[in-house]
C-alpha positions as CSV (number, residue, x, y, z in Angstrom):
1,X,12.9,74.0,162.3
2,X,12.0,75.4,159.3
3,X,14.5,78.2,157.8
4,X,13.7,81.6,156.5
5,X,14.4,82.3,152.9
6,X,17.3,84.7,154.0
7,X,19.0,82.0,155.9
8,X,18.6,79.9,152.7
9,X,20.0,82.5,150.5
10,X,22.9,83.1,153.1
11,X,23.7,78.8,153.2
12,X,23.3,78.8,149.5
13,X,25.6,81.4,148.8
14,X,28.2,80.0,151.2
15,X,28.2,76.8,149.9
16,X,28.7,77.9,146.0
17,X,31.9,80.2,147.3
18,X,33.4,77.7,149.4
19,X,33.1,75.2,146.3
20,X,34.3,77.7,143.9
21,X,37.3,78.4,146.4
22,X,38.4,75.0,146.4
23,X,39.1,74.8,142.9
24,X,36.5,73.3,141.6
25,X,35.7,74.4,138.1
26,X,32.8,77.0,137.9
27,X,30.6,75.3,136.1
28,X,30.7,72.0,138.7
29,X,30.8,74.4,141.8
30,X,27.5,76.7,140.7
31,X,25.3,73.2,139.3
32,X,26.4,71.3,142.0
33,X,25.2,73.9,144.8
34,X,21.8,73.9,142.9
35,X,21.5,70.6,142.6
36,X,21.9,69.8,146.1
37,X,19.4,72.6,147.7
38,X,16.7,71.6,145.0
39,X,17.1,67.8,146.3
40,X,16.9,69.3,150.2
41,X,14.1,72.1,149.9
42,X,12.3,70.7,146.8
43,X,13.0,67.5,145.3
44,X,10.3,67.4,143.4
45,X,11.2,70.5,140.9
46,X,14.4,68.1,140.1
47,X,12.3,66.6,136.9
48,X,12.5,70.8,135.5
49,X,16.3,70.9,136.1
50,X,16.7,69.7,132.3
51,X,14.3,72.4,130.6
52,X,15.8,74.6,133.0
53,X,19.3,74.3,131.9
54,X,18.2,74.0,128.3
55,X,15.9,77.8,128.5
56,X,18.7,79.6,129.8
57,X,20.9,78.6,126.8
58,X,17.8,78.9,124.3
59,X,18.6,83.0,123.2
60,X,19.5,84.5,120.2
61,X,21.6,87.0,122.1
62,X,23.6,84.7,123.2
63,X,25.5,84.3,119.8
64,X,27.0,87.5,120.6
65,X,29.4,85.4,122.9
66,X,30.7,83.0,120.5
67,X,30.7,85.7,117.1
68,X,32.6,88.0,119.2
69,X,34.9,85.5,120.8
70,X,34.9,84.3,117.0
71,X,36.1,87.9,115.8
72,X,38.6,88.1,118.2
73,X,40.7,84.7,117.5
74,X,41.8,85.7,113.9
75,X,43.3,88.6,115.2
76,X,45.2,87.0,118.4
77,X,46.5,84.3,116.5
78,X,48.4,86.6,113.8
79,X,50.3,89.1,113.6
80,X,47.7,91.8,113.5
81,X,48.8,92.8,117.5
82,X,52.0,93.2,116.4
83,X,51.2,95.7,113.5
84,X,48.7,97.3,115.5
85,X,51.4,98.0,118.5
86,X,53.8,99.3,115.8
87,X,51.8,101.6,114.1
88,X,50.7,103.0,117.3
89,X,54.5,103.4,118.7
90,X,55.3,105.2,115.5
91,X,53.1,108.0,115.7
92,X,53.3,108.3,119.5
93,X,56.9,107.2,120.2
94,X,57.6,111.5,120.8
95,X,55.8,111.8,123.7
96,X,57.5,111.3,127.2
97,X,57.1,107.9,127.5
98,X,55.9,107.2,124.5
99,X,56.4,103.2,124.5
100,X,54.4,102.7,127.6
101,X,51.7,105.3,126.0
102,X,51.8,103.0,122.6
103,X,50.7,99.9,124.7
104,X,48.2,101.5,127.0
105,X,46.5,102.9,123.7
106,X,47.2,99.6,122.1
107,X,45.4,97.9,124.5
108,X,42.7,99.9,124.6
109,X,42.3,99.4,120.7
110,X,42.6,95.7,120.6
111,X,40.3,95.9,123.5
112,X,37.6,96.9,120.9
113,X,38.6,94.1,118.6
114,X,38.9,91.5,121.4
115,X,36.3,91.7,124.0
116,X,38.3,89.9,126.4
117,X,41.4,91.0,129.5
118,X,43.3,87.7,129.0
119,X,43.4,87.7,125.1
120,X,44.1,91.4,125.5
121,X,46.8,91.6,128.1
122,X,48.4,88.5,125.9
123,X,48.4,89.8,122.6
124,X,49.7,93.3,123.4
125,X,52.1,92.0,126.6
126,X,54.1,89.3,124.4
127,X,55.0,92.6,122.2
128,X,55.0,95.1,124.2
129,X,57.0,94.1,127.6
130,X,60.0,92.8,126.2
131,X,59.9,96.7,123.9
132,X,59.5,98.4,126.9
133,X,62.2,96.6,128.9
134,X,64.6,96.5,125.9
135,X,64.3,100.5,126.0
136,X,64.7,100.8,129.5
137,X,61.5,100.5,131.1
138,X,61.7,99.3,134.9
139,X,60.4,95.6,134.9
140,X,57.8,96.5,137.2
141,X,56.1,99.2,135.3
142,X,56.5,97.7,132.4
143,X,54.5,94.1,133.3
144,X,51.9,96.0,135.7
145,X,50.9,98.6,133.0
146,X,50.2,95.3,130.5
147,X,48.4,94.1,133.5
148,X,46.1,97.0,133.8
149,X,46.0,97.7,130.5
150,X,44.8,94.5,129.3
151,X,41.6,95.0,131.7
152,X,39.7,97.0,129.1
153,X,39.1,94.4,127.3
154,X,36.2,94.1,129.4
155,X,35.3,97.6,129.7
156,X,35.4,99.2,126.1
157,X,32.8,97.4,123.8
158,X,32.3,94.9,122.7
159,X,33.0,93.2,126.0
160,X,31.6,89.5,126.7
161,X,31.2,90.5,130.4
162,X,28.6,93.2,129.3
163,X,27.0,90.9,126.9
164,X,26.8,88.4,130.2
165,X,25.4,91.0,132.2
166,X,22.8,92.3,130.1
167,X,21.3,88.8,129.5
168,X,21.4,88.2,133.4
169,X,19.6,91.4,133.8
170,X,17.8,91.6,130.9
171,X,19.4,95.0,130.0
172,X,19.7,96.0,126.6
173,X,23.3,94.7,125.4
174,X,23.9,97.7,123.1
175,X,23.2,100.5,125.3
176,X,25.7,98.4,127.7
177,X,28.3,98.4,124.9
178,X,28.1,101.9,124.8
179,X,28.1,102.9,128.5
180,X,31.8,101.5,128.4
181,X,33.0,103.7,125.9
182,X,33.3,107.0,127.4
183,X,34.8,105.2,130.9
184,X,37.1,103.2,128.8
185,X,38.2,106.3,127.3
186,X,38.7,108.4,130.1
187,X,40.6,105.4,132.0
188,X,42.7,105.3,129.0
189,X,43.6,108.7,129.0
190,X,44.1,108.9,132.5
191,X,46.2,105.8,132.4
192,X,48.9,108.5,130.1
193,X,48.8,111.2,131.8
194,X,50.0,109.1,134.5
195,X,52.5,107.1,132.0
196,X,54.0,110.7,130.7
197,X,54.2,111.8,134.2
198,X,55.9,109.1,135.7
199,X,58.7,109.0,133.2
200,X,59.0,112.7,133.3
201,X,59.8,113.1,137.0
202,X,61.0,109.3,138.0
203,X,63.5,108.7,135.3
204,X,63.7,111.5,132.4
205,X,64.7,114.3,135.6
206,X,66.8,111.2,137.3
207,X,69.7,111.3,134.6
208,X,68.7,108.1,132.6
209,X,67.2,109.1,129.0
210,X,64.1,107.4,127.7
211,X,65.6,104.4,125.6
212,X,69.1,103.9,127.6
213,X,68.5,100.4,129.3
214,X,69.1,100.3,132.9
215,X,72.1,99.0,134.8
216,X,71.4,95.7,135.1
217,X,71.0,94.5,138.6
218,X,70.9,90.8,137.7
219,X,71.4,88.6,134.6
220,X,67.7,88.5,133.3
221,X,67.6,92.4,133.5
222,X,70.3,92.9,131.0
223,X,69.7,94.6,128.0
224,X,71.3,95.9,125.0
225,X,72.1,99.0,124.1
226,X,69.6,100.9,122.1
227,X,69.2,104.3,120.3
228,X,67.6,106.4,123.0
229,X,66.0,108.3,120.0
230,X,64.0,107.0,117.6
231,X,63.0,108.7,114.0
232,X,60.3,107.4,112.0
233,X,59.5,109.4,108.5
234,X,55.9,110.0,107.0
235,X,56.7,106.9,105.3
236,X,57.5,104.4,108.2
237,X,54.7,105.9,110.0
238,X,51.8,104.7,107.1
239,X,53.5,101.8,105.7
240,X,52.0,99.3,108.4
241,X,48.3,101.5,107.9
242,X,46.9,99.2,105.2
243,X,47.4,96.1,107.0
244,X,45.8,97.3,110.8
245,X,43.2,100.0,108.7
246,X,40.5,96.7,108.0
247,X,40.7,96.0,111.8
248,X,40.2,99.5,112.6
249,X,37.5,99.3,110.5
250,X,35.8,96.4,111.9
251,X,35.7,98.6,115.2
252,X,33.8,101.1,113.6
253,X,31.2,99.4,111.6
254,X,30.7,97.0,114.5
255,X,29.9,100.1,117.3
256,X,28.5,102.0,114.6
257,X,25.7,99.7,113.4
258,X,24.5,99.2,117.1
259,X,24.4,103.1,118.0
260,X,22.5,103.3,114.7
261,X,20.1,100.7,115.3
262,X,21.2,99.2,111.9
263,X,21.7,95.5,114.2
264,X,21.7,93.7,117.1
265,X,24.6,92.7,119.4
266,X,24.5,89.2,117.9
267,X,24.0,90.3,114.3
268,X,27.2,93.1,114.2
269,X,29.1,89.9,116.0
270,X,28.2,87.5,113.1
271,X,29.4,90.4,110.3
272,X,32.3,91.2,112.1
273,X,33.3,87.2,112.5
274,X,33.3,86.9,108.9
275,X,34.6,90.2,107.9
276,X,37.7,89.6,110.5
277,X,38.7,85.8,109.4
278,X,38.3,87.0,105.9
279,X,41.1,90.1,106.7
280,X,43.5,87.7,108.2
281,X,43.1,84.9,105.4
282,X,44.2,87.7,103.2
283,X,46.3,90.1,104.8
284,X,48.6,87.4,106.9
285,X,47.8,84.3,105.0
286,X,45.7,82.3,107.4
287,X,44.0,79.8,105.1
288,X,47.0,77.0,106.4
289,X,44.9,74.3,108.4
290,X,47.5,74.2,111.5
291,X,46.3,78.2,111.3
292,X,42.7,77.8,110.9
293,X,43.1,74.9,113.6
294,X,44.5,77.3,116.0
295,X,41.7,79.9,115.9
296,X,38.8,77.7,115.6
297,X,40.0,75.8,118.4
298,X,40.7,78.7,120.4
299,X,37.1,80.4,119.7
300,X,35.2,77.0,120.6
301,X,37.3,76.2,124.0
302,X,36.4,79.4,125.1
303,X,32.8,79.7,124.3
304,X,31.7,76.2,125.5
305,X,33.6,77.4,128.6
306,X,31.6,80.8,129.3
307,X,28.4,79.3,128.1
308,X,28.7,75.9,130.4
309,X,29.4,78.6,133.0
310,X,26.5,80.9,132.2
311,X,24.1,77.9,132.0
312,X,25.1,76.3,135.7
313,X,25.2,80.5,137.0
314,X,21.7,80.8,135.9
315,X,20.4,77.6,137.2
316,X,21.6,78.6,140.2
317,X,19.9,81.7,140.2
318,X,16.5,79.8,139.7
319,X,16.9,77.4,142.6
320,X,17.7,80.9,145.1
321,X,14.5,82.2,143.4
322,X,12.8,79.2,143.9
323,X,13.6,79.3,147.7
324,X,12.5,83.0,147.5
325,X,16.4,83.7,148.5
326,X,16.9,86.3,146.0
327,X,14.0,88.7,146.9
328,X,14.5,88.2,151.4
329,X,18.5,89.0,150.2
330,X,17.0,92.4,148.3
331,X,15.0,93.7,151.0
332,X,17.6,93.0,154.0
333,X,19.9,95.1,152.3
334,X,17.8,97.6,151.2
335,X,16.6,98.1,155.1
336,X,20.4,98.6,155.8
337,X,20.4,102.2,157.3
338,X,22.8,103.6,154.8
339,X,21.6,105.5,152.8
340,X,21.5,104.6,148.6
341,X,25.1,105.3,148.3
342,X,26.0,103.8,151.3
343,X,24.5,100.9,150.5
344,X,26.3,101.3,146.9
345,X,29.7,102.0,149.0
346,X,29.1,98.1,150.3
347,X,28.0,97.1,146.9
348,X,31.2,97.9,145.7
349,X,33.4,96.7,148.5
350,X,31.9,93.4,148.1
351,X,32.3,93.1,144.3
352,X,35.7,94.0,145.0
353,X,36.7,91.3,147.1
354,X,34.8,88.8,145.2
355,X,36.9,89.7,141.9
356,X,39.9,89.0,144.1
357,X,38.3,84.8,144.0
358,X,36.0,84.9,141.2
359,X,36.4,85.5,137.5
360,X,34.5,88.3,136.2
361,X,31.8,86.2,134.3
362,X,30.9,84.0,137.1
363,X,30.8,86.9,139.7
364,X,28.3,88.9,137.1
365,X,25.6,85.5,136.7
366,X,26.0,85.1,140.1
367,X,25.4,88.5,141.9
368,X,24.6,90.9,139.1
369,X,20.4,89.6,139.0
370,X,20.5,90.0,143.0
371,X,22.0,93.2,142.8
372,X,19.4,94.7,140.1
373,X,16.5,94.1,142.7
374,X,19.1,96.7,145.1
375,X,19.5,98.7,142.6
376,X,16.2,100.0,141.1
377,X,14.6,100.5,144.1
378,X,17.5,103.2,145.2
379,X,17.2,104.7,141.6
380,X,20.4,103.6,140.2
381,X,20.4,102.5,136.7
382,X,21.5,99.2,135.6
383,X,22.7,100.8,132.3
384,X,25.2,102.8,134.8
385,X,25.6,100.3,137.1
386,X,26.9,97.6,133.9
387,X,30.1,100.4,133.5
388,X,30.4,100.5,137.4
389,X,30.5,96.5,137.9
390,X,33.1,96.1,135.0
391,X,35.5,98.4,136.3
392,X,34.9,96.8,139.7
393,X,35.5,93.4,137.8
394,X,39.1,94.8,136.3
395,X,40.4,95.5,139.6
396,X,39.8,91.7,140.3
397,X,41.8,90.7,137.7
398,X,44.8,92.2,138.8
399,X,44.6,91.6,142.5
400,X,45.9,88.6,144.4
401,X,45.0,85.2,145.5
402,X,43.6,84.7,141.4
403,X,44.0,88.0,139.4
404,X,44.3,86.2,136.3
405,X,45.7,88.9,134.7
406,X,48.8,88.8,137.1
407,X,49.6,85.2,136.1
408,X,49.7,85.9,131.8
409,X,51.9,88.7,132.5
410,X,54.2,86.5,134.4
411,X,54.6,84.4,132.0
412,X,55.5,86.7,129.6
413,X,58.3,87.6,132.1
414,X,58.9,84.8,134.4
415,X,62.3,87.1,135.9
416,X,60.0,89.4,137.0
417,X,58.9,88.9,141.1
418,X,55.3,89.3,141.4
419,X,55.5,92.0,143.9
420,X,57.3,93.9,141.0
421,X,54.4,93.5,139.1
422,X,51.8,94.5,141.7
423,X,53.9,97.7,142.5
424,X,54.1,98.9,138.9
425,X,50.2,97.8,138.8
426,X,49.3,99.5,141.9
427,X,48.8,103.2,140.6
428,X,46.7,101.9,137.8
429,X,44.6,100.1,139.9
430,X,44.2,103.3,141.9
431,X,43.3,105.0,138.1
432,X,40.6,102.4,137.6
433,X,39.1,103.3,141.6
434,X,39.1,106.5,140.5
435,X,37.4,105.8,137.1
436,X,34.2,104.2,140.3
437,X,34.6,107.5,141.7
438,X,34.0,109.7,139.1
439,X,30.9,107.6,137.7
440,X,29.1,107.8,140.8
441,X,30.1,111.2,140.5
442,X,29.5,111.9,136.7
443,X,26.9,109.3,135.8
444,X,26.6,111.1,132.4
445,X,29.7,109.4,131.6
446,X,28.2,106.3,131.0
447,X,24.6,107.2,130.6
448,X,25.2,109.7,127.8
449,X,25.8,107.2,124.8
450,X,23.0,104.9,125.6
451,X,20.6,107.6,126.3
452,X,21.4,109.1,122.5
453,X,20.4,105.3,121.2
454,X,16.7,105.6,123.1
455,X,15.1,107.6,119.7
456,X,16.9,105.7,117.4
């Protein structure tokens, strides 16, 4: 009996998740699915698996990955996260919770230097939780707002998930940069209003000041006793500017030349590479080989690793299209009688619980193509939809079996029980639902910036 192409879409897809659930890597899982329905349904296109594999890695915008990855390893390996979180907690350290608001914001900032939720949550976590906790921040809160926090490194530009999803849909990159700034801002901001609030009516109105530790309820959750007000002059709050200033302006020139049209993705990567190895070699003295050792490593382990993966995902997505899987998956959900944003109500349901198995990258090469022959038939824009999908992909890092997110904050605090942790992420998670919500209700909010690029 001869299958339809739906059925073989169906099978094909099963057999990459179940591979990719048993903890085989991603890479081995994605080929190894292709592989095997080539050799069942055509074995003889197995002699263009080669150029295959080779063409999807032959793109100039795909230096983007490694140049930004490059950008961001200087800075994670050095003490420019601590400087950064310090000059933010000096000028915002008067605020009701001002510590937890100095990481959220610090996240968000080395979100724009970093690209990536691990690195980010990393980097700002290893300072920031122990601060928080040493001034009397419940464990909890403390680790889940790192947790959350660390998420927009996908989401504010420049993010290697949006450079992975505008060269599997053949979106323009910078106009996807740019659709996660205003989200990544309003998340941000929504993030501290709940951060202020929660430490004006949970523990400010319950008797315990800001900066008294708590009583300590075990061993691990001693801590010492600490100022519960902090002073910082004009002159503490600029002395750390000139180191974190270059980095600052790195951000700028590297958002700013793409909004302009002044480069490509892959181009304001390349300058920013440079301009960012040659800050730390001067500012913190990274020219010692065990240094440079460190962030070369660092920047080639994980760019071999998302390109590997981005070269099996794509192959993949030639052997469903050579099975005419990906088109017969289009149309049966486009017949689905639900309406376009019923449809996109599904759409989102399903991302979500593949984020909870899937990392970000592989879910984006392996849906994200599909989805765009939903999508444009329903009117949604894939410029939108790239700001949609990441937000959908940071509520998969910090939800359970994998959240990988989760598991770098724990070991920042291994004391901690992770239900601690998802209870103190929990209302976060809620703010980055919300953040779905209000783009399908204000798609302006991502559509604005890119749509200011098109004369330009």
């Amino acid at each position: 009996m001869e299958l339809s192409p739906l059925t073989w879409g169906l099978i094909m897809f099963g057999t990459a998740l179940v591979l990719l659930l048993s903890g085989m890597p991603i890479w081995a899982g994605l080929a190894g699915a292709a592989l095997l329905f080539i050799f069942v349904q055509s074995p003889e296109n197995l002699g263009t698996v080669p150029y295959v594999i080779y063409s999807s890695l032959d793109s100039f915008a795909l230096l983007a990955i490694p140049l930004f990855i490059f950008m961001a390893s200087p800075i994670a390996n050095s003490r420019a996260s601590f400087d950064l979180y310090e000059v933010i907690h000096r000028w915002l350290h008067w605020l009701p919770g001002g510590i937890g608001i100095s990481n959220m914001v610090a996240c968000a900032i080395f979100a724009a230097l970093c690209g990536s939720s691990p690195a980010t949550a990393a980097a700002i976590g290893g300072v920031g939780i122990p601060e928080m906790r040493r001034r009397g921040y419940p464990p909890g809160f403390a680790c889940g707002l790192i947790c959350v926090g660390g998420t927009l490194g996908i989401l504010i530009p420049p993010s290697i998930t949006m450079i992975i999803y505008g060269i599997s849909t053949e979106t323009s990159i910078g106009k996807c940069f740019m659709a996660g700034v205003i989200p990544g801002a309003v998340v941000t901001v929504i993030c501290c209003i709940w951060i202020a609030f929660y430490f004006y009516f949970f523990v400010m109105r319950r008797g315990r000041r800001l900066g008294e530790p708590p009583p300590p309820s075990s061993p691990q959750e001693a801590a010492p006793t600490v100022p519960t007000e902090e002073a910082y002059t004009w002159k503490d709050r600029f002395v750390y500017l000139p180191r974190v200033l270059p980095f600052l302006l790195i951000i700028i020139g590297v958002m700013g030349s793409l909004y302009l049209g002044w480069a490509t993705p892959s181009e304001a990567a390349g300058v920013g590479a440079v301009l960012s190895l040659l800050f730390c070699v001067i500012i913190y003295q990274a020219y010692r080989p065990r240094v440079l050792k460190t962030i070369f490593g660092v920047a080639i382990n994980e760019s071999t690793m998302i390109l590997l993966i981005m070269a099996s995902a794509l192959f993949f997505g030639y052997a469903l299209s050579n099975a005419y899987a990906t088109q017969a998956l289009a149309e049966a959900i486009i017949e689905l009688p639900l309406g376009r944003w019923g449809i996109m109500a599904i759409i989102n349901l399903f991302l979500l619980i593949l984020g909870m198995f899937i990392p970000p990258a592989a879910i984006i090469l392996l849906v994200a193509p599909i989805l765009l022959h939903i999508l444009l038939p329903l009117g949604f824009d894939p410029v939108w939809f790239a700001a949609v999908m990441t937000l959908n992909m940071e509520i998969g890092l910090v939800t359970p079996p994998v959240g990988l997110n989760l598991y770098i904050v724990k070991a920042i605090a291994p004391d901690v029980a992770m239900s601690r942790v998802l209870a103190g992420a929990a209302p976060f998670v809620l703010i980055l639902a919300l953040g779905i919500f209000l783009l399908c209700i204000f798609p302006e909010l991502a559509l604005w910036l890119p749509g200011m690029m098109i004369g330009r």
